[in-house]
DRENDO-1510 file (C-alpha; in Angstrom, 1 decimal, always signed):
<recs>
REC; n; res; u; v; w
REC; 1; UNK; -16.0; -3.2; -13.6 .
REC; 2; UNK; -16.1; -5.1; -16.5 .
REC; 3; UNK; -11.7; -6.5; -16.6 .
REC; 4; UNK; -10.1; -7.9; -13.2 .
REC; 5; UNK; -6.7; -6.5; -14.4 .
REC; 6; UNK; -7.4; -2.8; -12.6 .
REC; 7; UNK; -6.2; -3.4; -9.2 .
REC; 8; UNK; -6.8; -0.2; -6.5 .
REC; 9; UNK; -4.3; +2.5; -7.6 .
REC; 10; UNK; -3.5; +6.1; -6.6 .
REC; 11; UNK; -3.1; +8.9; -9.6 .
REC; 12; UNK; -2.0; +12.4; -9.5 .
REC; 13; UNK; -5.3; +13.0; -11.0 .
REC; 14; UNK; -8.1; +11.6; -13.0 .
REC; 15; UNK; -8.8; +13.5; -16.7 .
REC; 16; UNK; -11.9; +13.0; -18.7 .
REC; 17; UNK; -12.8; +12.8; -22.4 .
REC; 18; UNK; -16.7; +14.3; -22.5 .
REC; 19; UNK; -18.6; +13.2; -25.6 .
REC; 20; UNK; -19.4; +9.4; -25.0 .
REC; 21; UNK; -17.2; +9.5; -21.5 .
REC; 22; UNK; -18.8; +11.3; -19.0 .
REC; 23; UNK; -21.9; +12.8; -21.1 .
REC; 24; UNK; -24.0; +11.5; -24.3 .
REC; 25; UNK; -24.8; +13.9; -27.1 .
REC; 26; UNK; -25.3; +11.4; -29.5 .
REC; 27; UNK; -28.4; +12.6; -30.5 .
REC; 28; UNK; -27.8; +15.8; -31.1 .
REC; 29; UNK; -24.5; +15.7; -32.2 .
REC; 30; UNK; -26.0; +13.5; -35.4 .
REC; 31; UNK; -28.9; +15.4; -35.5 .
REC; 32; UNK; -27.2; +18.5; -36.3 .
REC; 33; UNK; -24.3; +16.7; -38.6 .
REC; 34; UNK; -26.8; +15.2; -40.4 .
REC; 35; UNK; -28.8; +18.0; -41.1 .
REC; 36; UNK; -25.9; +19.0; -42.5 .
REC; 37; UNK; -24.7; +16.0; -44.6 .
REC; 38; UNK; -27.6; +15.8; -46.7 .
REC; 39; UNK; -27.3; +19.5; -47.3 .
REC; 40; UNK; -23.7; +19.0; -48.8 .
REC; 41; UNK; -25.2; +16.2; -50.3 .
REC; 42; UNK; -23.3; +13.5; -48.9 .
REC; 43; UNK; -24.8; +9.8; -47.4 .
REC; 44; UNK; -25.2; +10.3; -43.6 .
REC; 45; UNK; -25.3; +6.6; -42.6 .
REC; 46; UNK; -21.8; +6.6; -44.2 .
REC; 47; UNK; -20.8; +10.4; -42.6 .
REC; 48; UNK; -21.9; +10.2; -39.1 .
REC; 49; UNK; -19.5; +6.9; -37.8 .
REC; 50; UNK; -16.7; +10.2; -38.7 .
REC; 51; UNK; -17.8; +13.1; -36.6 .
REC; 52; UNK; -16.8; +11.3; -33.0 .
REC; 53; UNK; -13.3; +12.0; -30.8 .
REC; 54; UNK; -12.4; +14.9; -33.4 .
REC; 55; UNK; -12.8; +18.5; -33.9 .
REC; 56; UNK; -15.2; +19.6; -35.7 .
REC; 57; UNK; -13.0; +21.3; -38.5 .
REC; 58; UNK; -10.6; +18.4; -39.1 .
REC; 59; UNK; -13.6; +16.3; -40.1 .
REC; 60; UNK; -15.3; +18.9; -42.4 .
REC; 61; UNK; -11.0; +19.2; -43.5 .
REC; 62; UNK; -10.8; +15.7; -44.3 .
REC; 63; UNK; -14.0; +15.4; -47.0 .
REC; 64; UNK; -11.8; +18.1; -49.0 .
REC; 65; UNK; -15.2; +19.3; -50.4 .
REC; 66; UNK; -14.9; +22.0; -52.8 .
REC; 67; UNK; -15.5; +25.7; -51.9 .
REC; 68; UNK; -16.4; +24.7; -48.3 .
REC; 69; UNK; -13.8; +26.7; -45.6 .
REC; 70; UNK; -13.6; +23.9; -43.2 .
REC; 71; UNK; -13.5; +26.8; -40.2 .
REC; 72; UNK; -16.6; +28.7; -41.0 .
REC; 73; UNK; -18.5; +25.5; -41.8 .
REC; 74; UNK; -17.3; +24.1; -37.9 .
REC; 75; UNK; -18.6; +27.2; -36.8 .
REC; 76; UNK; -22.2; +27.2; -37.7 .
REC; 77; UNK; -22.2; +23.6; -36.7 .
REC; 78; UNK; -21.2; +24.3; -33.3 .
REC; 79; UNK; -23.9; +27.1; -33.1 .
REC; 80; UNK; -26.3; +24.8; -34.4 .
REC; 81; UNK; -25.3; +22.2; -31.2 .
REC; 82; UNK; -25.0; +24.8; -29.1 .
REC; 83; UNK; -28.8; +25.4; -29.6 .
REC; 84; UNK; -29.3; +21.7; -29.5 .
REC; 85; UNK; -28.4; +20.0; -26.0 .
REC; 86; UNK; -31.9; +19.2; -24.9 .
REC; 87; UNK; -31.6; +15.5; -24.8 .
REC; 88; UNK; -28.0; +15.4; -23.6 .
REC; 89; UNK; -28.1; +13.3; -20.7 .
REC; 90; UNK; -24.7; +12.4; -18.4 .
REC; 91; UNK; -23.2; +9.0; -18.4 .
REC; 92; UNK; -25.0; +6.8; -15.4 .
REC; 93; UNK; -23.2; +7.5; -12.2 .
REC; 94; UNK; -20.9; +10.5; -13.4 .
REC; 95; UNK; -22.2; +13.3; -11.6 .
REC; 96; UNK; -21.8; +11.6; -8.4 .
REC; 97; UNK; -18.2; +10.3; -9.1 .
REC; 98; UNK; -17.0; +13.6; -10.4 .
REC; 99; UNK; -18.6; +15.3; -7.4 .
REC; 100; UNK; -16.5; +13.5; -5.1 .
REC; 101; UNK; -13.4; +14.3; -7.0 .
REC; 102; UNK; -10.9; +17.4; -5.5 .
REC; 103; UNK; -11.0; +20.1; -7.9 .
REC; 104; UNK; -7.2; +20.0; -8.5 .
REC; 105; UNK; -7.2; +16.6; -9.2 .
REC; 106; UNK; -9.4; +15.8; -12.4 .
REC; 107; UNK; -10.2; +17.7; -15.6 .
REC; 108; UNK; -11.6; +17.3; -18.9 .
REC; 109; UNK; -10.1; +17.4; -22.0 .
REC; 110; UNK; -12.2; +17.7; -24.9 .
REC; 111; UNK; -12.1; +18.5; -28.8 .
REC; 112; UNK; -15.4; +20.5; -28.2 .
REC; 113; UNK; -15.1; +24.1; -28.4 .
REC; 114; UNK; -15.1; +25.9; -25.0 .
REC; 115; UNK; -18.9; +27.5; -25.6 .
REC; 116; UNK; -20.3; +23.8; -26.3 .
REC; 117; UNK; -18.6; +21.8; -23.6 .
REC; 118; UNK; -20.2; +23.8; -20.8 .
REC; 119; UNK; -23.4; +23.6; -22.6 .
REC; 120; UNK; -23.2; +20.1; -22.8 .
REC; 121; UNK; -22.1; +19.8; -19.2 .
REC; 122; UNK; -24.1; +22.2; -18.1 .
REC; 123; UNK; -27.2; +20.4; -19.5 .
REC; 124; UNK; -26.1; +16.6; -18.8 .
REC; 125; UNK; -26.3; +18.3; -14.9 .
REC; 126; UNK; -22.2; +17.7; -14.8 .
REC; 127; UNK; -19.7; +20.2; -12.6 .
REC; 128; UNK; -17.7; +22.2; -14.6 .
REC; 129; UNK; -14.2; +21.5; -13.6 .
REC; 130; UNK; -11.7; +23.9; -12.9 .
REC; 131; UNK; -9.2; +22.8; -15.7 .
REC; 132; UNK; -11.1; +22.0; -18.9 .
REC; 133; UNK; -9.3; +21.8; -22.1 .
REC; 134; UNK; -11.1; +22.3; -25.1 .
REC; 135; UNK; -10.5; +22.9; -28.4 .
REC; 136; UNK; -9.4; +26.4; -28.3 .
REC; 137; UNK; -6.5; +25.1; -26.2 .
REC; 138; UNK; -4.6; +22.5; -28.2 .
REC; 139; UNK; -2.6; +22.9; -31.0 .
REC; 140; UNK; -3.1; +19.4; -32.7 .
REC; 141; UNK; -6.6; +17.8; -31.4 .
REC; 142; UNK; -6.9; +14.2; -30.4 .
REC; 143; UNK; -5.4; +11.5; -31.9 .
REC; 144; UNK; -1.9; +13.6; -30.6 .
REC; 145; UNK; -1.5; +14.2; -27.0 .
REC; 146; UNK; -1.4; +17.8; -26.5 .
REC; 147; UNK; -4.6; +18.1; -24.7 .
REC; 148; UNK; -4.1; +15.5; -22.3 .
REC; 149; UNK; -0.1; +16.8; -21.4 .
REC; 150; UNK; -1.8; +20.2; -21.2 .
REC; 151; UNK; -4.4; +19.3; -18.8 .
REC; 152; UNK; -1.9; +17.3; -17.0 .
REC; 153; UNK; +0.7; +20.6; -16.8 .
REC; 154; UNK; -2.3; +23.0; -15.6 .
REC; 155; UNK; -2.9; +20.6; -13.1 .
REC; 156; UNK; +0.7; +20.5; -11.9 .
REC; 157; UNK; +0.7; +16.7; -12.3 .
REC; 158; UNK; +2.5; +14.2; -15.0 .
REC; 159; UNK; +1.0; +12.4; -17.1 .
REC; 160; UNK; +2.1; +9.6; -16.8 .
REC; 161; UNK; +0.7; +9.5; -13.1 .
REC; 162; UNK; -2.5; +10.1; -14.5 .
REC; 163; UNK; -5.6; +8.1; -15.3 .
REC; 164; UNK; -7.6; +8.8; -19.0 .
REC; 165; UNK; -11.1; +7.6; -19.2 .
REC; 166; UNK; -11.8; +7.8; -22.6 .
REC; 167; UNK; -14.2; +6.1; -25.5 .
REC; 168; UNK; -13.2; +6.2; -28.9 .
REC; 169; UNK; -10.2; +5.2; -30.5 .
REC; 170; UNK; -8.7; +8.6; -31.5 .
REC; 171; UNK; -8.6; +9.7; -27.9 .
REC; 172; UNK; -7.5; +6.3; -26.8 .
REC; 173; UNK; -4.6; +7.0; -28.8 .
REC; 174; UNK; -4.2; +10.3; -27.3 .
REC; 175; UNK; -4.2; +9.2; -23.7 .
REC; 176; UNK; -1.5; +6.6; -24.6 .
REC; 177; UNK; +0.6; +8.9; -26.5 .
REC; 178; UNK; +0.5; +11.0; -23.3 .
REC; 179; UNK; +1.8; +8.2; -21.3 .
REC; 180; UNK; -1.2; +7.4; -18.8 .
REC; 181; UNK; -2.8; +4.9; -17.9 .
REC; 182; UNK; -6.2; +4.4; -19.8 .
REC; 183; UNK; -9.9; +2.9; -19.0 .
REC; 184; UNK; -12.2; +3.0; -21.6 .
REC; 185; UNK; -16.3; +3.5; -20.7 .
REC; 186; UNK; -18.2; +1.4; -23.0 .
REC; 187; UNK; -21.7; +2.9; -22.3 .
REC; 188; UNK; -22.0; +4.0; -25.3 .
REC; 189; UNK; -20.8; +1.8; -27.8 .
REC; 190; UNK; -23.0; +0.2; -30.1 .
REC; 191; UNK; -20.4; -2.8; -30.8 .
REC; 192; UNK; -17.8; -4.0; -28.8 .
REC; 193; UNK; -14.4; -1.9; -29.0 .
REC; 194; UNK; -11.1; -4.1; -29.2 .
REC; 195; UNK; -8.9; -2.3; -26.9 .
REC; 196; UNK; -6.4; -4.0; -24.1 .
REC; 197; UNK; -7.4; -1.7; -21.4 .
REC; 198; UNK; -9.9; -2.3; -18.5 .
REC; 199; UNK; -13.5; -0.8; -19.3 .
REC; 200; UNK; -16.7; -0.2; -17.2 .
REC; 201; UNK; -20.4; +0.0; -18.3 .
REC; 202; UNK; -20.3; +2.8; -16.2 .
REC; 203; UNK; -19.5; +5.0; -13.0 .
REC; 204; UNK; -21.1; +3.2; -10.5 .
REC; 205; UNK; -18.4; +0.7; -11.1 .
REC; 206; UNK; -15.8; +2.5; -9.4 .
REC; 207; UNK; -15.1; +4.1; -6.6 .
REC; 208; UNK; -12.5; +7.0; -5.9 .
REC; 209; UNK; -11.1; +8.3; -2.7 .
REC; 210; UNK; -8.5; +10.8; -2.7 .
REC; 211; UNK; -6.0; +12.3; +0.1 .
REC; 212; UNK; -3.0; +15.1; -0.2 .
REC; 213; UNK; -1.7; +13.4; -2.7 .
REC; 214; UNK; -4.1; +12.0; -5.2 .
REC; 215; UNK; -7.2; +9.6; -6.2 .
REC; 216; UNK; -7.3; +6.1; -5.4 .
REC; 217; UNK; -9.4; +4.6; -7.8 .
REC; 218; UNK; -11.4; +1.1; -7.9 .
REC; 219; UNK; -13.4; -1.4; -9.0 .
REC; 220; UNK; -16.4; -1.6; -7.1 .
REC; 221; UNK; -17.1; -5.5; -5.7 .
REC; 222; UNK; -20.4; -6.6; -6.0 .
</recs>
C-alpha cells in the first residue's frame, strides 16, 4: 500500500465502486462516448475527462444540448457499451481479493446500469456479487450517498462500519457522505489525485481475512 496511515481494521463489509476500481473500461467507455461527441459535434479531448463516476444521463443532462432527451440518448450509449466490453480487463489482483471475500460482506455500487455492470464484470473475469447496486437502484447517483447507504442497508450493515474503495472524486464524495471509511485505487489514474485517504496501486496490496463478524483488511508488508 502506497500511505502507512491504514493500520489492520475489521469492517462490517467492504463495498466497491467498478469503473476504474475493481475493472477498467476506459477504452471502451471513450470509445463509444467519443463516437458519440463528434456526432453532436462537440470536442472530445474536452468531453471525455466528464463521462467518469456518473450516470450516464446526468452527463448528457448537464451539456443542456438542444432537442437531445438526455434518457434516450443514455440509452443507446449504454447499448452501444454493452456491445463493446472486449478489452475490459479487471484491476491487477481483484479477482482474487474479491474471491476471498464472504458474500454478505462486500458489494458494489455502481452508476452503471444493471445490464452493463455484469457485462463489464462478467468480461473483466470478476464474481458478480450478491448485492450490486446500480443505477436503476438509486435515486440521486454519485456524488450523493444513496447508493453506498443502500448497499450498506441490503447488506444489513452501517455505513459507517464500512470500507469504500473508490477512484474518482464524485464517488469519493459519495463514500464520505455515507460516513465510511474510504481508500482510493490509483491504478488508473493518469495524474496524481489529491485526496487525504490511503490509496494502493492495486489489490495485491492488501490482504483481507474475515470471521462472523466482518473483514479485516491490510496492507500487505513487503
Amino acid at each position: 500500500m502506497e500511505d502507512t496511515n491504514f493500520p489492520p481494521r475489521r469492517y462490517a463489509a467492504l463495498l466497491f465502486d467498478m469503473d476504474g476500481t475493481i475493472l477498467s473500461s476506459i477504452a471502451s467507455a471513450e470509445r463509444v462516448w467519443a463516437m458519440w461527441a463528434r456526432e453532436r459535434g462537440l470536442d472530445v479531448d474536452t468531453f471525455l475527462p466528464t463521462i467518469h463516476g456518473i450516470q450516464a444521463v446526468e452527463t448528457i443532462r448537464r451539456l443542456a444540448l438542444p432537442g437531445i432527451d438526455p434518457k434516450v440518448e443514455a440509452e443507446r450509449i449504454t447499448r452501444a457499451e454493452i456491445e463493446n466490453v472486449q478489452d475490459v480487463e479487471a484491476i491487477a489482483g481483484a479477482a482474487a481479493f474479491l474471491e476471498r471475500l464472504p458474500p454478505n460482506r462486500w458489494a458494489v455500487v455502481t452508476s452503471a446500469p444493471r445490464a452493463l455492470a455484469e457485462a463489464r464484470m462478467a468480461a473483466a473475469g470478476l464474481p458478480l456479487p450478491g448485492v450490486m447496486v446500480t443505477a436503476e437502484d438509486a435515486e440521486r447517483s454519485k456524488p450523493a450517498p444513496d447508493g453506498y447507504l443502500h448497499a450498506a442497508e441490503r447488506l444489513q450493515v452501517n455505513a459507517s462500519n464500512c470500507l469504500v474503495f473508490e477512484d474518482a472524486p464524485a464517488g469519493i464524495d459519495a463514500g464520505v457522505a455515507a460516513g465510511a471509511s474510504l481508500v482510493v485505487v490509483s491504478a488508473l489514474h493518469r495524474q496524481p489525485l489529491k485526496s487525504p485517504y490511503p490509496s494502493i496501486a492495486n489489490y495485491h496490496a492488501l490482504h483481507a481475512s474475515h470471521d462472523g463478524d466482518g473483514v479485516t483488511v491490510r496492507r500487505v508488508t513487503e
